[in-house]
N, C-alpha and C positions, 0 to 999 in steps of 0.2 A: 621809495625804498633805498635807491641808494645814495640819496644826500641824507639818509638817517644813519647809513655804514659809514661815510667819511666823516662825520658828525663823531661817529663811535670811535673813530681810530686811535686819536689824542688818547683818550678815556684808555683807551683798552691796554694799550704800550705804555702807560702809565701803571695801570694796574697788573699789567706784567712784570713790571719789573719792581712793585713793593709786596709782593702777593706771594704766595705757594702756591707749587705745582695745580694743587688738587683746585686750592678757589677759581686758577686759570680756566678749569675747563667748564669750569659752573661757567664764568665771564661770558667763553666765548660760547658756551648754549642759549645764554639769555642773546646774547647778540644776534643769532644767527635763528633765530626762530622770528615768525611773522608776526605781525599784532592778532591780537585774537580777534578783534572785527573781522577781517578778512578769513580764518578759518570758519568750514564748515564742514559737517560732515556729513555723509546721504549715503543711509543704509539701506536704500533701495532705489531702484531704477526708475522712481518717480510714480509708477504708476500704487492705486491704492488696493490695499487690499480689503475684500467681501469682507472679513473678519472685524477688521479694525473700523469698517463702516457699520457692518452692525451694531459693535460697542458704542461707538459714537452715537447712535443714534435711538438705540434703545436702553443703556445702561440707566437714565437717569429716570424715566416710566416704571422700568421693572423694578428699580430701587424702591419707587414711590410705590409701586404697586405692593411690593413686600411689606413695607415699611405700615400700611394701611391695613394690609393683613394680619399682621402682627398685633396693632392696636385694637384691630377689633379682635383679636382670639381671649389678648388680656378683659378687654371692656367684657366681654362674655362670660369668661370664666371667673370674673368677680363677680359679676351678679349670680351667678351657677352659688360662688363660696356662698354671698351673702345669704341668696333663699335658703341656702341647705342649715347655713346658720339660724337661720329666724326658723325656721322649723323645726330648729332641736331643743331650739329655747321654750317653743309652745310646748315641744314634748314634756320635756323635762319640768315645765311649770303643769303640766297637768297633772304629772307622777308626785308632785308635791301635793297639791293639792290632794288627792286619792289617798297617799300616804296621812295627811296630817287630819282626814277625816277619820281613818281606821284609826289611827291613834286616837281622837278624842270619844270615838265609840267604846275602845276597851277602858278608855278613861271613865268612861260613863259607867260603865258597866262594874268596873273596881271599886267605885265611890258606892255605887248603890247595894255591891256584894259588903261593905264592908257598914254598912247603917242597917242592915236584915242581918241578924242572927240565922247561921245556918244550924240544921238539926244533923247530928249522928244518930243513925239507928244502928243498933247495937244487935249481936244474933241475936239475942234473948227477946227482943221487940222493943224494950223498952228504951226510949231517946232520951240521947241528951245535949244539953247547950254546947254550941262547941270550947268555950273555956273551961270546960269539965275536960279530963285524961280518962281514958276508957282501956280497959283489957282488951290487949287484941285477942285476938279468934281461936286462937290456940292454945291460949291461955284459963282456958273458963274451969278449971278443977282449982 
């Protein structure tokens, strides 16, 4: 250390005297501080703490442990979406089907109401074709 300060001295009284005030004392702080290899610093009295050994030693387990429970909650709850999906689809293609049979029943049944001639009976008894116009009921004077 100190053939690094006689080393310095030249340099320094040099730079004092082309220099300002203010960069002098930057100079002489870099000068007069140690290498940083040689600082340390110990914020405790060596001994370890219960806490900092627990972390050490189970942070990376419970990480993994979470981490494992996590994927299976998702792996879970996607199959959970998918059944719930594929069962609404069976639903909902059954309700088509049901629907589009009652549809072709009234189908059936409009085609075949409209090939039969239906009959009006009239008060009087007497019927007639339904493209005949008829008195209504109130009407009969």
């Amino acid at each position: 250390m100190n053939s690094r300060m006689t080393l310095m001295r030249p340099l320094r009284a040099r730079a004092l005297k082309l220099s300002s005030p203010s960069s002098t004392r930057v100079i002489m702080r870099v000068s007069r501080t140690q290498p940083l290899q040689s600082q340390t610093r110990s914020y405790s009295s060596g001994q370890k703490s219960a806490t900092g050994d627990f972390y050490k030693t189970f942070t990376r387990p419970v990480l993994k442990t979470a981490l494992l429970a996590i994927f299976t909650y998702q792996l879970i709850y996607w199959a959970w979406v998918k059944l719930e999906q594929d069962e609404t689809i069976v639903d909902k293609q059954a309700e088509v089907e049901r629907l589009e049979k009652q549809v072709r029943v009234l189908h059936e049944a409009q085609v075949a109401a409209e090939k039969k001639p239906t009959e009006i009976t009239t008060i009087g008894g007497a019927s007639q074709a339904e493209g005949k116009k008829t008195k209504s009921w109130y009407q009969f004077w």
